[in-house]
C-alpha positions in Angstrom: 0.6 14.4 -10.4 -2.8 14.3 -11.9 -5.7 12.3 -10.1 -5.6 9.4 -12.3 -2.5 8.3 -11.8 -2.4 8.9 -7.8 -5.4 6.5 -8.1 -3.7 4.1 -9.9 -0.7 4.2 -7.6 -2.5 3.7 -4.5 -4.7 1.0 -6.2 -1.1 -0.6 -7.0 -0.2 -0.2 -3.0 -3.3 -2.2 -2.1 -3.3 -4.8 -4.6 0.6 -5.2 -3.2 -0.6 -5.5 0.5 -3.1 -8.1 0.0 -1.0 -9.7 -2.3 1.6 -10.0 0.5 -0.3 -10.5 3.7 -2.3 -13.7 1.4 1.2 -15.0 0.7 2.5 -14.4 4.3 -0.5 -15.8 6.0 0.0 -19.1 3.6 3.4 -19.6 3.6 4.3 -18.7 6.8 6.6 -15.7 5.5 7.6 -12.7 7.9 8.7 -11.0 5.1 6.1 -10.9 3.3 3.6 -9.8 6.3 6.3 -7.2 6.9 5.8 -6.2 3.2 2.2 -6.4 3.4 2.4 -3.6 6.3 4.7 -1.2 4.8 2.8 -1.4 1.4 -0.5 -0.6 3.5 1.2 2.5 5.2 2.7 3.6 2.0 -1.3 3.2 0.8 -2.9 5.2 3.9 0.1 8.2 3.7 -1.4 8.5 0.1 -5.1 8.3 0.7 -4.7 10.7 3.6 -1.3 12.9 2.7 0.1 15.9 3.9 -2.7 18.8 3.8 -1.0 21.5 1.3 -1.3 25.0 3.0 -1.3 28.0 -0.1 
């Protein structure tokens, strides 16, 4: 996967998690914080992944 698009996914995952804790906080939606956290974690396994050994 080249750099742009891991940027652009990860961008995505961020944009998601605000998007879902402003509409949980709001509302008054569980789900939506509950999104808003596994969006974040899928956005910090990303920006700090696996270290690849060669």
């Amino acid at each position: 996967m080249t750099t742009f698009y891991r940027v652009i996914i990860l961008l995505a995952f961020l944009i998601a998690a605000i998007g879902c804790y402003a509409t949980g906080l709001t509302v008054g939606g569980t789900i939506f914080l509950l999104l808003g956290v596994v969006f974040e974690g899928l956005f910090w396994m990303g920006l700090f992944g696996r270290k690849r050994i060669k």
